[in-house]
N, C-alpha and C positions, 0 to 999 in steps of 0.2 A: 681755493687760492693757495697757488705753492711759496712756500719758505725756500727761497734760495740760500745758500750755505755764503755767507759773505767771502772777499780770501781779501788779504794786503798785498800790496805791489809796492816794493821798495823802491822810491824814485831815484834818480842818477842824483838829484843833492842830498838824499838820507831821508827825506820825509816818506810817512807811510800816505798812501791812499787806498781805501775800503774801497772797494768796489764788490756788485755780485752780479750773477748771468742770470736770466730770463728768458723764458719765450722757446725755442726750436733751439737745440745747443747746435746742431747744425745748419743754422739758417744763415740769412742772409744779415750782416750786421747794424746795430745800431747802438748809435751810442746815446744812452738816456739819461738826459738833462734834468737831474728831480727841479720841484718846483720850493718858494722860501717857505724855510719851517718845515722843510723836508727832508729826505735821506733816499738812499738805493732803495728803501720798504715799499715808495710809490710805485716801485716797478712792479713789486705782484700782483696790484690790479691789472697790468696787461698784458699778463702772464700766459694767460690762457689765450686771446687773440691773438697775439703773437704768435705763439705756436701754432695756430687755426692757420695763420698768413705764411709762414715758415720764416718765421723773424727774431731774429738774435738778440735780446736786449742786453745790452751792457749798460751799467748803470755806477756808474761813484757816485763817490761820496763829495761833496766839495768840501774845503778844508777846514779843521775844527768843528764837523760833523761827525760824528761815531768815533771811529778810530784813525778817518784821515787828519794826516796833521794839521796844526792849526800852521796860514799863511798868507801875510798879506801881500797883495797882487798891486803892482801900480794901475795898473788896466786888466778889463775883464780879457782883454785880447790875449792877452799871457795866460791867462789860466787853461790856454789850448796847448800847451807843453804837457800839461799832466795828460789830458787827452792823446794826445802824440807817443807819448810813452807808455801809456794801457794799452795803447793798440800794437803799439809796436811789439809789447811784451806778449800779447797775443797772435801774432801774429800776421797780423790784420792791416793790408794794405789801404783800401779804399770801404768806406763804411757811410750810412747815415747819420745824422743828427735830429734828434728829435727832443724837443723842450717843452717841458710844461708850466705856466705860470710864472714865475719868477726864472723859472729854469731858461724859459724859451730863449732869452738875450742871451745867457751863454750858447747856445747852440747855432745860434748866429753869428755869436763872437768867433766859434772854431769854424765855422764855415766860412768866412772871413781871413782867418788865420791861414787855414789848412786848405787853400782852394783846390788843392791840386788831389786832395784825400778824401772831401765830402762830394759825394754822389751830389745831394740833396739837403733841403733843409724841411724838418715839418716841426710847428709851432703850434701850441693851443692857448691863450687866452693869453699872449707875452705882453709881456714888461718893456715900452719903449723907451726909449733914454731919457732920465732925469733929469739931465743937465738943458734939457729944451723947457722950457720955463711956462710952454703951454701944457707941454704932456703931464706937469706937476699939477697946474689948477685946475686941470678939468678933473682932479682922481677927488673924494671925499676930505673936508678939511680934516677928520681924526686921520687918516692917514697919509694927507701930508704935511701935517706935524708927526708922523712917526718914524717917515724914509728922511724928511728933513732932519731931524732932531740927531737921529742915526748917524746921518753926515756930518752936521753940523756941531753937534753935542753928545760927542758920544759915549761921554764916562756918565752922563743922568740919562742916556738913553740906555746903560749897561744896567743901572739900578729897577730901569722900568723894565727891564727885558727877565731881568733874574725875579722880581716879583710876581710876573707874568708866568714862569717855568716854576715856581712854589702852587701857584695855581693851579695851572694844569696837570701836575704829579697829585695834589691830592685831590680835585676834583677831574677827572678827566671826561666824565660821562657829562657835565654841567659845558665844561671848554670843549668839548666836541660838538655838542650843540650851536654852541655860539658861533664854532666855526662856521658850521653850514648854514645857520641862517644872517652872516655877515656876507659870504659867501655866493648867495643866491643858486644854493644849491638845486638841482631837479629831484625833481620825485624820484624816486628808485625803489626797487622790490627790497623783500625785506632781506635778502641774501645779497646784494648788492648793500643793503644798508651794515649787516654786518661785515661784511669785510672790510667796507671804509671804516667803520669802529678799530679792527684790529690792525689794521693801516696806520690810521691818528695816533693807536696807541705805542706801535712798536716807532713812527717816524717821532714821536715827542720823545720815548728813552732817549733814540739815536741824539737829540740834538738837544733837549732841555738836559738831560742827566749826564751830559757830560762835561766835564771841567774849562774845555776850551769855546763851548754851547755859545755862549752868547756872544764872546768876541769875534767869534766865525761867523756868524751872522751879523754883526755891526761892519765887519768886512765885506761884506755882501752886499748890504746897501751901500757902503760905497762904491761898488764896482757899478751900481747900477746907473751912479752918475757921472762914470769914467768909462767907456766902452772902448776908449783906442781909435773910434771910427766914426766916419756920419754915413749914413745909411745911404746916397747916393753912391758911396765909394764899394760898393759890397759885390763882389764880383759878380759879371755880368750871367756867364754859366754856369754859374749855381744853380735852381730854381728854387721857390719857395714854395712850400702851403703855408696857408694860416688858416688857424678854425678861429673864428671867436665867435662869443654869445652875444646877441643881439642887447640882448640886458643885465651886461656884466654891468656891476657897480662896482667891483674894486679896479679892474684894469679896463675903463668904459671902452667903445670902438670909437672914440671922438681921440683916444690915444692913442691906440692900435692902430688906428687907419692911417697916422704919417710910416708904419712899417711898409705896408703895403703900396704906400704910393710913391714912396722913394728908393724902394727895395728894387732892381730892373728889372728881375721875373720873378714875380710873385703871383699867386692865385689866393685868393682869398675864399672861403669857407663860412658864410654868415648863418647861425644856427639859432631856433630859439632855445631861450634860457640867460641866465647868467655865468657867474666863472664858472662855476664846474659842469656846465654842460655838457661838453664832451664825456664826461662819464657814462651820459645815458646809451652812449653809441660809438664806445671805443674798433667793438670789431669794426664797423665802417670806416673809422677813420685809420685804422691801422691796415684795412684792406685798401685803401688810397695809397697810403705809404709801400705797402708792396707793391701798387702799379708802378708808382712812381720807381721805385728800387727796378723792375721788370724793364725801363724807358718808356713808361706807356704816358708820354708829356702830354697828350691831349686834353687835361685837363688844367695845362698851364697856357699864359698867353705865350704867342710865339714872338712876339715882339715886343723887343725891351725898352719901350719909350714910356717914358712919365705920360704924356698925353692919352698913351692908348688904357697907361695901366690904371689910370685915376679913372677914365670911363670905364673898364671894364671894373674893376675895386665895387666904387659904388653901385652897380647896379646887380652884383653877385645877390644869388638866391641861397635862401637856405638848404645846407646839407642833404642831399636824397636820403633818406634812413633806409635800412637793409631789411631785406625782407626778410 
């Protein structure tokens, strides 16, 4: 697993944003969405597929993570200016979006935002809008008491969140654990298992050890109940993937499927597993994403109607795995 070299980009209002590159430095670009409680460090897990795919990964930091600044966003739909201006500072006219977990709704957000600059959207086990009052009860009640409380209460949700990062700095091997089996993480080899260890470890520095850590993330869940949009309005020639796990328990498909069926071209990806499933088969699903970046749509429906997309949603099969 490669160490990308982070760099900062000074934005047009003064603030820093971390960002690092990933994958094929000459590929085809993406911009990667980490997922909550994460940082740019999730990217070196698809480091090496990427590059397999010839795929570009750009990765920030969102704000009060690492070293990008801390900054509260009225709607997640704004936080596609920082995006707008990393790419601009690269170069980079037209790019993908791709998000993971918590990440996935901003990557939506800018595709949304920025119709005219995302190819595509690809999402893995995303975060539907909180403010729908169904996608809130169906998730575990510890967790939502903890996106609510976030929102609602968030100077004792600041005390729980800093007691939590005391935790994980001196236990880290015990809170990795707990991660993946909250998680419903897949079985993986044991060099797949170490690198998600040095992953967890270098994404908790980026966001627990830093001074702005946990009010960047209390901003965060609030974005999550503010998106700017309702997903019927999300441009029509975007396309979607979605991967999700059949037995996610933190972000169930009983939430993820209002993505999907209100989204107008979406494809959906039903795999087993829970949230981190797509770990066990990232080259496949990053080799999807370079078809899609190639225009190879046949694995989207061609018709943008809620009618067609709920039958075809529901009856999607799991993932082909790569030989």
């Amino acid at each position: 697993m490669r160490t990308a070299n982070p760099c900062l980009l000074r934005l047009s209002d003064g603030r820093l944003l971390e960002y690092a590159v990933y994958g094929d430095p000459r590929g085809k670009p993406v911009l990667y969405c980490h997922g909550f409680l994460g940082s740019h460090h999730q990217g070196a897990l698809v480091d090496d597929c990427a590059r397999r795919n010839g795929l570009r990964i750009i990765a920030p930091n969102r704000p009060g993570i690492g070293h990008s600044s801390l900054h509260k966003f009225p709607l997640m739909t704004a936080t596609a200016a920082d995006s707008a201006e990393l790419m601009d500072a690269l170069h980079i006219d037209v790019f993908a979006a791709v998000g993971v977990s918590g990440g996935g709704c901003f990557a939506l957000s800018c595709a949304f935002a920025l119709p005219d600059r995302v190819r595509f959207t690809a999402v893995a086990g995303c975060m539907a809008p909180l403010n729908v009052t169904h996608n809130l009860r169906h998730m575990k009640m510890i967790r939502r008491m903890f996106l609510s409380g976030c929102h609602d209460h968030d100077r004792i949700a600041g005390w729980g969140l800093r007691a939590l990062f005391v935790f994980c700095r001196n236990f880290p091997h015990i809170a990795y654990r707990l991660l993946t089996m909250t998680s419903s993480a897949p079985s993986v080899s044991a060099e797949m298992q170490r690198r998600l260890e040095t992953m967890f470890r270098e994404d908790y520095a980026a966001v627990f050890m830093q001074p702005s850590g946990v009010r960047g993330l209390i901003d965060e869940v609030y974005l999550y109940f503010h998106w700017g949009f309702d997903l019927p309005e999300f441009p029509e020639h975007v396309p979607v993937l979605l991967f999700h796990g059949r037995g996610d328990d933190v972000i169930p498909w009983s939430v993820a499927r209002g993505i999907a069926r209100y989204i107008p071209r979406c494809r959906t990806f039903l795999m087993p597993g829970g949230h981190l499933t797509f770990l066990t088969d990232m080259n496949n699903l990053f080799r999807i994403v370079r078809q899609a970046w190639d225009g190879d749509y046949s694995l989207l429906p061609s018709v943008a109607t809620k009618q067609n997309l709920t039958a075809h949603v529901l009856h999607s099969t799991a993932m082909v795995p790569s030989s």
